[in-house]
C-alpha positions in Angstrom: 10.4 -12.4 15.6 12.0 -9.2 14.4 9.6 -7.7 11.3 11.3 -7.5 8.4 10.7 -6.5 4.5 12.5 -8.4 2.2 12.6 -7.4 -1.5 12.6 -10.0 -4.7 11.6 -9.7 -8.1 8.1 -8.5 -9.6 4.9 -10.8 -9.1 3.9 -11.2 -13.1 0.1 -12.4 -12.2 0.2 -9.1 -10.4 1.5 -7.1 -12.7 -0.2 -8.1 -15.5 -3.9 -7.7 -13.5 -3.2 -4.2 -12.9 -1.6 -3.1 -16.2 -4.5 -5.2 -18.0 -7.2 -3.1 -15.5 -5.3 0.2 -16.1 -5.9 -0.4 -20.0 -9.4 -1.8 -19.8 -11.0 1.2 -17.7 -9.1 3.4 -19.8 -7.5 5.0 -16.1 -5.8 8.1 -17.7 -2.9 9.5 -16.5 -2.3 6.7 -15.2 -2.6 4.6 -18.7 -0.6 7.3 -20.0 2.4 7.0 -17.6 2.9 3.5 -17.9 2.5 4.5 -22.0 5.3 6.3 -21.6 7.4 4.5 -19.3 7.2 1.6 -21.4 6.8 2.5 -24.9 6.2 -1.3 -25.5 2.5 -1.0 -24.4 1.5 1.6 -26.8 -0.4 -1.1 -29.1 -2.6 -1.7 -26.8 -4.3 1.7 -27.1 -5.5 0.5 -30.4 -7.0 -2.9 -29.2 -10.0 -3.8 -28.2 -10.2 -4.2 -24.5 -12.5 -7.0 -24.0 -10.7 -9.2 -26.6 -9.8 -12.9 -24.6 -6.7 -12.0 -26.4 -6.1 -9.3 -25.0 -5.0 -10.4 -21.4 -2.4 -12.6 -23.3 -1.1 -9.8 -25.3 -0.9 -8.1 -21.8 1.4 -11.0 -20.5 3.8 -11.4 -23.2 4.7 -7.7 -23.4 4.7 -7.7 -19.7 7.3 -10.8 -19.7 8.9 -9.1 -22.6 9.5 -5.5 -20.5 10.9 -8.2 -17.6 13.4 -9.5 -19.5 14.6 -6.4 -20.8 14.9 -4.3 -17.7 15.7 -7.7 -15.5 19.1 -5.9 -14.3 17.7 -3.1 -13.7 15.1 -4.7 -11.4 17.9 -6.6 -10.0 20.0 -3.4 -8.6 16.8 -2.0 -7.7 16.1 -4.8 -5.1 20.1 -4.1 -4.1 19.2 -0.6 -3.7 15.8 -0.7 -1.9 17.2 -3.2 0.5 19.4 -0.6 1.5 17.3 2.2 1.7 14.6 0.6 3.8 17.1 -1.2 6.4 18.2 2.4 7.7 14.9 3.3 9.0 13.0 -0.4 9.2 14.0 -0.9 13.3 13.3 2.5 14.1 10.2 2.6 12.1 8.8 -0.6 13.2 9.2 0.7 16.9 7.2 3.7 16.0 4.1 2.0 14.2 4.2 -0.9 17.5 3.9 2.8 19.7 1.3 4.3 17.8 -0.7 0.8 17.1 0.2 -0.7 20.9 1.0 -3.7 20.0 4.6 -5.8 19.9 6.2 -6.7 16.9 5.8 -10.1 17.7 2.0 -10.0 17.3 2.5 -9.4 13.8 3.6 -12.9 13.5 5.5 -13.2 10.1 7.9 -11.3 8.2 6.7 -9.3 4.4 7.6 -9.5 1.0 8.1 -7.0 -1.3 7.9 -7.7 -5.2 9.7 -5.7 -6.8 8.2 -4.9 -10.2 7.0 -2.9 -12.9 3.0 -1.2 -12.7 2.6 1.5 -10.8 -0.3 0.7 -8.5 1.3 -0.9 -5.5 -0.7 -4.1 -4.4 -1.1 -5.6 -1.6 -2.2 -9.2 0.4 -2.7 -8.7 3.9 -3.7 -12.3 4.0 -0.1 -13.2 2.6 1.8 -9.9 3.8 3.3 -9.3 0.4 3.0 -5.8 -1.4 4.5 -4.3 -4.9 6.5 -1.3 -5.7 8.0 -0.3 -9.5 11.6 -0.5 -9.9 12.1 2.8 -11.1 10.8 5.0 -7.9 13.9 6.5 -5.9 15.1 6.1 -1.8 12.7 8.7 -0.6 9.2 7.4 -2.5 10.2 3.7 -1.6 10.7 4.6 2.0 7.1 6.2 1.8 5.5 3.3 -0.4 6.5 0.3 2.5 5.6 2.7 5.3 1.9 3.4 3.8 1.9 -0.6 3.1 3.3 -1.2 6.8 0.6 0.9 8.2 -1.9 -1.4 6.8 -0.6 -4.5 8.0 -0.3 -3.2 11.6 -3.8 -1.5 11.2 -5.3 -5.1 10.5 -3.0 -6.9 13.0 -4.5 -4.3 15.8 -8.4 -4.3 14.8 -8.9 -8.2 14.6 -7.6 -8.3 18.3 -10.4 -5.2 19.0 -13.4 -6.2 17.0 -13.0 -10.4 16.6 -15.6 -10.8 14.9 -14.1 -9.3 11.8 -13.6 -11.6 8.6 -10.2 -11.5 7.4 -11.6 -12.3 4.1 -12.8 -8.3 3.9 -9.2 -6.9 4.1 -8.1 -7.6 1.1 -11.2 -6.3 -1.0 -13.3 -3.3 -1.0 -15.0 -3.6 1.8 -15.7 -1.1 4.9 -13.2 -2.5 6.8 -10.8 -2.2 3.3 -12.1 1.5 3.1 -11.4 2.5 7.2 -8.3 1.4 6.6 -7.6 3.6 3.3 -9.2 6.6 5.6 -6.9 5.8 8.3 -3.4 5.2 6.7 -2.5 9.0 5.4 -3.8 10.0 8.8 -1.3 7.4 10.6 1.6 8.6 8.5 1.1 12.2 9.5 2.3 11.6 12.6 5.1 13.8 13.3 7.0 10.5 14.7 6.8 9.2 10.9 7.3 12.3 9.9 10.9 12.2 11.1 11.5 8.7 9.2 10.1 8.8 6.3 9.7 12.7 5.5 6.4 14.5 4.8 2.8 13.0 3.3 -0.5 14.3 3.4 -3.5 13.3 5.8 -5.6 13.1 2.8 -7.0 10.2 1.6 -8.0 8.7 -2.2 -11.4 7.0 -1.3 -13.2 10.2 1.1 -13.5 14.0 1.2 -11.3 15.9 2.8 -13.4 17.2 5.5 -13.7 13.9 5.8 -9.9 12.9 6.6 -9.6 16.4 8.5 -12.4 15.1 11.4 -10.6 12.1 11.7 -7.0 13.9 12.0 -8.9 15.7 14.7 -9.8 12.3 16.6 -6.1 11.1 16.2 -4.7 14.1 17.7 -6.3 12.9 21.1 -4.1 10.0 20.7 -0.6 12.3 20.3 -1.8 14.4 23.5 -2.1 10.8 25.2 -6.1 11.0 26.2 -6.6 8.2 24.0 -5.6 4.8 23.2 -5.8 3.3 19.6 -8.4 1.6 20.3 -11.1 4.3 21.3 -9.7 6.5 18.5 -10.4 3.5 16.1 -14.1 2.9 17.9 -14.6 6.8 17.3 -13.4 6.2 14.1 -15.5 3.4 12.8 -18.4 4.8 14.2 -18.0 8.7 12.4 -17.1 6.8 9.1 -20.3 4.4 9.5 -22.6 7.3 9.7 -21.4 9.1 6.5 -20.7 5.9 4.2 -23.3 3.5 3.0 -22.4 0.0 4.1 
């Protein structure tokens, strides 16, 4: 079966989880983008967090912001259906290279919701992810790809390590966090490089050192002395050794 992203509208229970998380740990920059992207949420700077209320209030503007930008969304899923078919074949044939496994092992096809918060979910268990409406050609392209990774990362380790539980991916979890460590490292290929433009080999959730040592283990995979799988046993073993389990 030919792996394919298709694009709908916005998953509301998602949306609403993340924007109500953003506000209740008081996340910044990021509470003050989404401020300002969406001028509606502004009250709920002033409300008490913890209120039961308070995810309910979180909904109803959230619905509200839906309805009001709902063509907007709309084109969006026109326009990021377009973007991402130009590169998905070639793409796809890359990640199955670099991952060495067939397209077909991945088993389903994904969905992309296409909605509002800025956070970018995902299910490996359902193979569904989130983008916001409002990013342009070249960040979208780069949002699925880092998303894509993950699912092929997850589709190649269970066949490696069976004794992995499924139930970890989509959770923090070791096997959660390898993958985070793994993804910017993956898209730094100069392969995806060529797809999907530049991105960094740096990853949110370790030092940099960190990512750099691993770069240095995939780099035996690009000057073909290793398969994926020893560079992911390497891997997993290095990350084990610094990171409390």
């Amino acid at each position: 079966m030919m792996c394919q992203v298709h694009f709908t509208s916005g998953k509301l229970s998602w949306d609403v989880f993340y924007i109500t998380k953003i506000f209740k740990t008081l996340e910044g920059k990021t509470m003050n983008f989404i401020s300002r992207k969406f001028p509606e949420f502004n009250d709920l700077l002033q409300d008490k967090k913890h209120e039961p209320k308070f995810v309910t209030k979180v909904r109803n503007i959230t619905e509200i912001i839906y309805q009001k930008h709902s063509e907007e969304i709309k084109k969006s899923i026109g326009k990021f259906e377009i973007c991402w078919e130009v590169i998905e074949s070639q793409f796809i044939e890359t990640l199955s290279s670099i991952f060495e496994i067939k397209k077909t092992d991945l088993g389903r096809e994904f969905t992309c919701f296409v909605g509002i918060n800025p956070i970018c979910p995902r299910s490996i268990k359902d193979g569904t992810f989130s983008v916001p409406f409002y990013v342009r050609c070249d960040t979208l392209k780069k949002l699925i790809a880092h998303e894509m990774v993950h699912f092929f990362y997850f589709t190649k380790i269970v066949k490696i390590d069976q004794h992995l539980n499924p139930g970890n991916f989509d959770k923090h979890s070791f096997e959660w966090l390898m993958s985070e460590i793994i993804a910017p490292v993956i898209l730094s290929d100069i392969r995806i490089h060529k797809i999907v433009g530049n991105d960094t080999i740096y990853s949110y959730v370790c030092s940099k050192s960190m990512s750099e040592t691993i770069h240095d283990l995939y780099k035996r995979i690009r000057n073909n002395e290793w398969s994926f799988e020893k560079f992911y046993l390497t891997t997993k073993e290095f990350v084990s050794q610094r990171i409390e389990r």
